[in-house]
N, C-alpha and C positions, 0 to 999 in steps of 0.2 A: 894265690897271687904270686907266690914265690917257687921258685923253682930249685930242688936241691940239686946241688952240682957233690964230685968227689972232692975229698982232700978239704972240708970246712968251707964251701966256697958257695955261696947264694946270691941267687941272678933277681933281680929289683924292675919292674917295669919302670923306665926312665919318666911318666907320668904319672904313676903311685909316687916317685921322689917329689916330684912339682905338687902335688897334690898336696904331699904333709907337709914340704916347706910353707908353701900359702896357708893353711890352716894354723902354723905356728907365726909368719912373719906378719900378718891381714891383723890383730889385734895391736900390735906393736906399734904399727901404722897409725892405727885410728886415734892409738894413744897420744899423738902427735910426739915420742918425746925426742929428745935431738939426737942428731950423732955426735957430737962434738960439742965438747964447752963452748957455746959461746955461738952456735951455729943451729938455725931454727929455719931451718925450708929455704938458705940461699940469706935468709934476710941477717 
């Protein structure tokens, strides 16, 4: 899935990135918890 480049340098399929971020942010979500003291979905 990765591709080694010279010089320390690895090339990331831009939809492997969307992929682990949703698998890490999709629980956080469900969790409902807020972003902000005081702040719960606008209400």
């Amino acid at each position: 899935m990765t591709v080694k480049l010279p010089d320390n340098h690895v090339r990331l399929p831009l939809g492997l990135v969307a992929l682990y971020w949703l698998r890490l942010y999709l629980p956080l979500a469900a969790v409902d918890l807020p972003q902000a003291p005081g702040n719960r979905r606008g209400a």
